[in-house]
N, C-alpha and C positions, 0 to 999 in steps of 0.2 A: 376818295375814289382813286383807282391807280390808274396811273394815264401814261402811254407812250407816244409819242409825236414822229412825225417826219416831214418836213415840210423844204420841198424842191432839194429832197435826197437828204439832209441832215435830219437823222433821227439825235432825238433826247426829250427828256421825262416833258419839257414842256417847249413851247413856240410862242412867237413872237411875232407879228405882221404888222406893219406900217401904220401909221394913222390914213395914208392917203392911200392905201389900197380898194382897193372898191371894194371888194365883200363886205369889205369894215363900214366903208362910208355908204354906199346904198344898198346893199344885200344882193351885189350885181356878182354873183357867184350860181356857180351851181355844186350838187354834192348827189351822195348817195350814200344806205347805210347798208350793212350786211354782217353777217356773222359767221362764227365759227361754231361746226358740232364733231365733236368730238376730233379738236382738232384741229379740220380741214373746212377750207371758205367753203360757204355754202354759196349759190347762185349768182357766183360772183359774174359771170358772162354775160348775162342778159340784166344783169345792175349797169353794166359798160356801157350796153347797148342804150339803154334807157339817159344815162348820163347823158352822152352824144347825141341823143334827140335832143333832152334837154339846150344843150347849149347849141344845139343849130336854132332853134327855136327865141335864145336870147342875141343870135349873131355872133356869137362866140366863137370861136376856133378852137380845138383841145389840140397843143401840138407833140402830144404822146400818143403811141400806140398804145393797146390793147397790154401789148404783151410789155410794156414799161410797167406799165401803171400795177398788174399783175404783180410786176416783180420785184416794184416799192412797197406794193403790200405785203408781200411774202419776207421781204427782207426785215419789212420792221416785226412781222409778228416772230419772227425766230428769236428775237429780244428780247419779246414779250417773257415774263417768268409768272405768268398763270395760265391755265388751262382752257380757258376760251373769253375769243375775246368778242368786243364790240367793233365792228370798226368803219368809222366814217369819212367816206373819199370827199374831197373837196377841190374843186377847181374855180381859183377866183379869174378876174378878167387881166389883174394886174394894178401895179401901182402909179399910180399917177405923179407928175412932176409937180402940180399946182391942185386945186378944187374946182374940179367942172363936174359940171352933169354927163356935159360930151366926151366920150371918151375918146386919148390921145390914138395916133391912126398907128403906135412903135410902139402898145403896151404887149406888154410878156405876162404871159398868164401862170399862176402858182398853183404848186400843186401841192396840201395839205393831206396828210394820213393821220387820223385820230385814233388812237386804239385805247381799250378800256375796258377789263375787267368783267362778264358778267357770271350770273349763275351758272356753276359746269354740268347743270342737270335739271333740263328744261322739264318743268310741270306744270299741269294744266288747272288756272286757277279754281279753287271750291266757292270764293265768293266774290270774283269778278267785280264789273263795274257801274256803277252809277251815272247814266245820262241824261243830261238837258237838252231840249233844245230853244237856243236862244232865240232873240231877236236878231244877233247878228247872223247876214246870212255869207254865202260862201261867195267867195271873188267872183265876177264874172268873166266867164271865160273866155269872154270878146276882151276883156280888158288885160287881166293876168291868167292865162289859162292854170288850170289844177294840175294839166298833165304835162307840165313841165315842173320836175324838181328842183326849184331853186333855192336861193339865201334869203329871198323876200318872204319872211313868216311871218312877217304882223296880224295879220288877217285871222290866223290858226290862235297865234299866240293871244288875242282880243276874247274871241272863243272860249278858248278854257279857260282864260282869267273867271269869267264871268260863269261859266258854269260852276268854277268851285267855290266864285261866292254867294250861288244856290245851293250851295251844298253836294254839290255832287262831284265825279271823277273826271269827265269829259263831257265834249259837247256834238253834239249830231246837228251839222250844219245845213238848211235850206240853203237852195237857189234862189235865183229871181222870179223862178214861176213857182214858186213852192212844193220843190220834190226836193227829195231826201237825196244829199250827196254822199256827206260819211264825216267820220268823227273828223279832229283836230290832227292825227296822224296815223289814222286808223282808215281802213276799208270795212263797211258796214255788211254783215249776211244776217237774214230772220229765215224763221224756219214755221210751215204752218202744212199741217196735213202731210208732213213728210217732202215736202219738197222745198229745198234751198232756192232763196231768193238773193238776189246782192242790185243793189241800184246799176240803171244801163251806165253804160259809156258816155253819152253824152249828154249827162245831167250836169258834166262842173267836175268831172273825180281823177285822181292822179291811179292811172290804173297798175295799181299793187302790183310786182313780180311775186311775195306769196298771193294774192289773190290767183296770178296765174297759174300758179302749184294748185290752190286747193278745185282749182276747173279742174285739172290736170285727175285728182284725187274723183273727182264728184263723177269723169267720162269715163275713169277708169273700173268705177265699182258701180255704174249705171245706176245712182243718185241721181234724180230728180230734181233740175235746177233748172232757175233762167233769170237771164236780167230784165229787170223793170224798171217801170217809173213806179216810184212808191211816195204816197204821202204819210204825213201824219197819222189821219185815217187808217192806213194799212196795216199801221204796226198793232192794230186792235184785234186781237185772239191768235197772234202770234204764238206760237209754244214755247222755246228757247230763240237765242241771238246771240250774235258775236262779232269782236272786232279781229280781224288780220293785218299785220304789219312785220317785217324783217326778223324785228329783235324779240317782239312777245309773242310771237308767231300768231297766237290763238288766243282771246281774250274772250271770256263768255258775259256777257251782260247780266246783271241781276235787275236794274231797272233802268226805264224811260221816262224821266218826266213824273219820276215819283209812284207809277204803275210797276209793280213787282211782276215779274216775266213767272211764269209756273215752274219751268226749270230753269236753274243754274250751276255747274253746269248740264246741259241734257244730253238724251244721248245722243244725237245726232252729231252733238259738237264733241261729243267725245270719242266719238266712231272717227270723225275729221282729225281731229289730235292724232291718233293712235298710228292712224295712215301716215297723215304729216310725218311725223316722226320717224317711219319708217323710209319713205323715201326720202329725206336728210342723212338717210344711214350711209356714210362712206363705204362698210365694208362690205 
């Protein structure tokens, strides 16, 4: 994989971070991903905004502007020598002098740029994905909320392990009350009689900035949506589904739980693509 770094302004091909850093040591970070189309960031603004909830949320302090952090991205993608990239913001808490839980009240927070290589010609997959849903269910948001991005993945990372040794691609995470949150790094939409469904807000879910594109998409061309609580049950005479996330933007499902969806992809998800695509258009 080709990889460019920048981490507290020194970019080179790789990085290096402390053993007693805390992202390293508890996953006491936060981060965000975003891309590049045809070029230029795409939704990098409201990634920022999203980060800085984040870390108000962990106590955190980010002590960059907007318009820094901007222009550590910009700096290292111009180094970049392929055509679009991946790239993931990271802000840990800082390094510690000793191993505590508590953190010291003089740490200095880093700021990591990962950049990486992806496809320069986003398409829309023909045989999409394979989901379980397991026994493990998703964090409680009284405990670890979803809607904050953090370094603490365990929970996601337990998930897929265990879905792909059911055989399948990803995993569709319950709650504590048993509704449907959404995959391992994915935002969940089904589709039934023509009208787009995506779980509420406040079931447990880290709410997507594309999920927020594709509201955007659904008010624009007066598609027929809304959020719900949805169980297991629900997803029964569904027509097509799909996952949303930064980098695959649009992921169509072909099964749940071993039940073959009628399309993959359908058209509704590929009416969504299409738009997608076009408002990502820089020019």
């Amino acid at each position: 994989m080709t990889i460019l770094t920048n981490l507290d302004g020194l970019i080179a091909p790789t990085a290096s971070v402390s053993v007693l850093d805390r992202g390293f040591l508890y996953g006491d970070s936060v981060y965000e991903v975003v891309r590049t189309y045809k070029g230029q960031l795409f939704g990098l603004d409201p990634h920022l905004r999203r980060l800085r909830a984040s870390a108000d949320y962990l106590y955190l302090e980010i002590p960059w502007s907007d318009r820094h952090i901007r222009h550590e991205v910009e700096r290292t993608l111009a180094q970049a020598d392929w055509p679009e990239s991946y790239v993931r913001i990271v802000v840990t808490r800082g390094t510690e002098s000793k191993i505590s839980l508590q953190p010291s009240p003089a740490l200095e927070p880093s700021l990591l740029i990962i950049l990486s290589a992806i496809d320069p010609t986003p398409t829309l997959s023909q045989t999409g994905v394979n989901l379980v849903i397991p026994d493990r269910l998703r964090n409680d948001q009284r405990a670890l909320s979803p809607k904050a991005k953090t370094g603490n993945y365990l929970n996601n990372i337990l998930a897929l392990l265990e879905a792909q040794q059911q055989g399948a691609d990803d995993a569709l995470l319950l709650n504590g009350a048993g509704l449907i949150t959404e995959a391992t790094t994915s935002n969940l939409w089904v589709i039934r009689d023509g009208r787009v469904i995506t779980p509420d807000d406040d079931v447990g879910i880290l709410q997507g900035i594309t999920r927020d594109y594709i509201f955007q998409i659904l008010e624009q061309h007066h598609i027929p949506h809304q959020k719900a609580h949805l169980r297991p049950s629900d997803l029964e005479g569904i027509e097509e589904a799909f996952l949303s996330s930064s980098v695959r933007l649009i992921m169509p499902i072909r099964s749940i739980d071993q039940r073959p969806l009628p399309h993959c992809p359908g058209p509704m998800t590929q009416k969504i693509w299409d738009e997608f695509l076009t408002l990502m258009d820089p020019t």
